[in-house]
N, C-alpha and C positions, 0 to 999 in steps of 0.2 A: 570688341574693340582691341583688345589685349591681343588676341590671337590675330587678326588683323594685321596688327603692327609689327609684329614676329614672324608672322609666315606670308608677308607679300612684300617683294620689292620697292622701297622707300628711301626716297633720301633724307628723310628726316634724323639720322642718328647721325648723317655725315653733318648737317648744320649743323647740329646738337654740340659733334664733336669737334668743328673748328671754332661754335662760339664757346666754348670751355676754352678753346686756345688762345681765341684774343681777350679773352678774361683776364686769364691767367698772365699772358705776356703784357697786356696791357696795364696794371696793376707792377709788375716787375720794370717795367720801362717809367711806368709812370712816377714811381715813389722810391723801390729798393734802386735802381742803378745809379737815381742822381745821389740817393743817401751813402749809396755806397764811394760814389768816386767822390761825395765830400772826406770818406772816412780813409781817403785813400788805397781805396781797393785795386790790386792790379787791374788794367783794362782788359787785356787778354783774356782774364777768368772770367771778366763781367760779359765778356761779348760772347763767349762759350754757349750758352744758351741758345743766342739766334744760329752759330754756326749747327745747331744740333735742332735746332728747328727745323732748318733750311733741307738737312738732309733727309731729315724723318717725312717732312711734306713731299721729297723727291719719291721715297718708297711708298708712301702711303697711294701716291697717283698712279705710281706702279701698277700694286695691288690689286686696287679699284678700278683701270681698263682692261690690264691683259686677260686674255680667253685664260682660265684656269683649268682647260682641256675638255671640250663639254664634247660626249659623244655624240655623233651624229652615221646616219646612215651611211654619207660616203664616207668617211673616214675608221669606221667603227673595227673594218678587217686591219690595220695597223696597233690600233688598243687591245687588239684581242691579242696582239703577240708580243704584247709588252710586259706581262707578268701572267707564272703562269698560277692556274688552279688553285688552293690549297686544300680542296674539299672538304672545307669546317667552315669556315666562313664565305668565303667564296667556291659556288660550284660551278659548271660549265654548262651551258645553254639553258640559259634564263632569260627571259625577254621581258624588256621593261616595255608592261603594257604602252606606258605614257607615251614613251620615247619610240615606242618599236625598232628597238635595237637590244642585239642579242650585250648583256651586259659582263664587260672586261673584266677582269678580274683587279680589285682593289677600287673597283669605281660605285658608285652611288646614284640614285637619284636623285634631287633638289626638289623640294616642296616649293621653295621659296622661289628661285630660276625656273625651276618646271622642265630639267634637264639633266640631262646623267655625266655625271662628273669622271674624267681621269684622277684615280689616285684622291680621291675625295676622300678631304682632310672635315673640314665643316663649313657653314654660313656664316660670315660674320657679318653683321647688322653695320658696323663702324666704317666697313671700306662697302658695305651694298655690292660684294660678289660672293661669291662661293672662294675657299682656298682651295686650290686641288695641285695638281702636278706642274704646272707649270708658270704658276704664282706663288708658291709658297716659299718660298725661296728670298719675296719680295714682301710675303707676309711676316717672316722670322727677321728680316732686317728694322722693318716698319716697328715690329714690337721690341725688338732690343734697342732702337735708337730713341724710341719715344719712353723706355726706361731707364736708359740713362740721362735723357730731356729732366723729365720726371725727378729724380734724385740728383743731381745738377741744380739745379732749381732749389730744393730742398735745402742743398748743403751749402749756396750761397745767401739764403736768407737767412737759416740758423748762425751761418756766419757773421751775417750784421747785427741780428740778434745779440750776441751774446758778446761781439766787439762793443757795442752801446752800454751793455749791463757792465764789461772792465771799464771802460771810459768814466761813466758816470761813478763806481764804486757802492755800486747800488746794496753790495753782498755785505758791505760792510754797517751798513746805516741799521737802521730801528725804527718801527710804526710800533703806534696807540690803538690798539683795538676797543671795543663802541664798552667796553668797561674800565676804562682807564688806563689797561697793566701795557706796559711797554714789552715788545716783543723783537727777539733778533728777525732779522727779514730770512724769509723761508721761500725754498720754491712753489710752492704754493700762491705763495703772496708776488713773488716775483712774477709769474705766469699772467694771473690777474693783472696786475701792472703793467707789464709789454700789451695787453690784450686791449686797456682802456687808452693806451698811448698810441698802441699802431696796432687798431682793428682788423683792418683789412690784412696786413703782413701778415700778421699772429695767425689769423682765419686761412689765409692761403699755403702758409706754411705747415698747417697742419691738415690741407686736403692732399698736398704735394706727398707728404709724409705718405701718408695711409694710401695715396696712389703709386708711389714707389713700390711700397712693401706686396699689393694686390698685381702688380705688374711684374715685379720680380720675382713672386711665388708662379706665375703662370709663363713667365721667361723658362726659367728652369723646366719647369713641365715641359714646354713644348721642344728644347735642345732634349731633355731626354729622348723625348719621339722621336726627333730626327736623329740621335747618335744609334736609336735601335729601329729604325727603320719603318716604324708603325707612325698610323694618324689617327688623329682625336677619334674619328669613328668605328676602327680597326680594337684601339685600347679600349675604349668604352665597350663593344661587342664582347671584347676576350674577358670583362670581369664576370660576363653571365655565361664562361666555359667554369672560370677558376670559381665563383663562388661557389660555395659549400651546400647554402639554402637551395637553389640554384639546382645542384647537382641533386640533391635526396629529390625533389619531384618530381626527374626523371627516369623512367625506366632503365633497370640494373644492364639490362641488353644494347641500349642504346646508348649508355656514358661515353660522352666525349670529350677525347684532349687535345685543347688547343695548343698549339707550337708554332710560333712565330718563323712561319719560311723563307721574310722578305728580308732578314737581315743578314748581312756578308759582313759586319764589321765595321767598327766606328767609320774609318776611314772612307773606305765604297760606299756607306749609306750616308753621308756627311757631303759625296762627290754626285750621290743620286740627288739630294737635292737641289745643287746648282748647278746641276746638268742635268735633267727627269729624262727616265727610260720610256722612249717613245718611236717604236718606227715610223711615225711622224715626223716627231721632229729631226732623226735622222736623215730623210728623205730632202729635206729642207734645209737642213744644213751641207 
């Protein structure tokens, strides 16, 4: 079932993904915007959200049609002169049986597609394509706009949050615990409190949290790839050159070191992704 779900074509993570989204906006529209513009919250910060929905939905549809460069026979003598050799990871005249094409160098086959990718990066289940050369670009926007989505969100409910606890003076008061003694109010206690008053807030604001902080650790990740030029497939291959384990079970004759050939520099590799190297697509441009 499991592998099923992961290695065949499904739109089920894209439903998944958009009803998390009217979850979430529904819930923010429903209770934090009117609470907020009773608290007189600027409208402009409060409408910030949809504007960053609106665009994050424009990249996400991006992502999810465009061809992410899938090799094929007639096009395949253009891939092949698109990057050359490295002989470590990539060698020269290899044929994907699947595909019966001789495979380009930086490209993949797809399990899941059943197709050999240009510059294949990986599968993501959330857009149901492949990222390769000439979606990724639409993929890197998709995940930083739906990160700042994400912490945006976050930081205007914490904001009403914690504008209710100055209003009401809550910091200041005292509860009775179930033994009588009088205690100053704690964050602890305050937590529970906003949590029994506004369930749903308190509960969204802290999946928003923990989805910020998993989004923004794999933000960074993937600008590193693109400022040095490599893809999720390429880094993940080169830690089984550099590990050490790794290295001692192969033979002392055959030790290899891998050195990244594809990168010219922040800049050109920063300009390769929102322009991918393709005598295809220069042909067509």
């Amino acid at each position: 079932m499991l592998h099923r779900l992961f290695h065949t074509r499904s739109c089920l993570f894209i439903v998944l993904h958009l009803a998390l989204q009217v979850t979430i906006f529904g819930e923010y529209s429903w209770e934090i915007f009117g609470y907020c513009q009773e608290l007189e919250f600027d409208t402009h910060y409060l409408l910030l959200p949809y504007v960053l929905l609106a665009v994050n939905m424009g990249f996400f549809i991006l992502c999810s049609v465009t061809n992410p460069g899938t090799v094929t026979q007639s096009n395949q003598e253009s891939f092949l002169k698109a990057y050359a050799y490295d002989g470590v990871m990539f060698q020269k005249n290899i044929m994907c049986p699947t595909c019966n094409v001789e495979k380009p160098a930086r490209s993949k086959h797809c399990s899941v597609c059943n197709s050999c990718v240009h510059r294949f990066d990986h599968h993501c289940v959330w857009v149901n394509n492949c990222i390769g050369a000439f979606n990724i670009r639409y993929f890197l926007l998709y995940l930083f706009t739906v990160t700042a989505l994400a912490a945006d969100l976050a930081f205007v409910t914490a904001a009403f949050l914690i504008q209710v606890v100055l209003l009401s003076n809550m910091m200041l008061g005292s509860y009775i615990d179930d033994q009588g003694q009088e205690h100053a109010i704690d964050i602890l206690f305050l937590i529970q409190h906003l949590f029994l008053t506004f369930p749903r807030i308190v509960f969204m604001l802290g999946f928003v949290v923990v989805l910020s902080l998993v989004l923004g650790a794999y933000c960074c990740f993937s600008l590193y790839l693109a400022l040095t030029n490599q893809t999720s497939n390429e880094w993940y291959k080169s830690r089984r050159y550099e590990c050490s384990c790794c290295r001692a079970l192969e033979p002392h004759d055959r030790h290899i070191v891998y050195r990244n050939v594809y990168s010219q520099g922040v800049w050109v590799n920063l300009k390769e992704i929102f322009k991918p190297t393709s005598s295809e697509k220069k042909k067509k441009t």
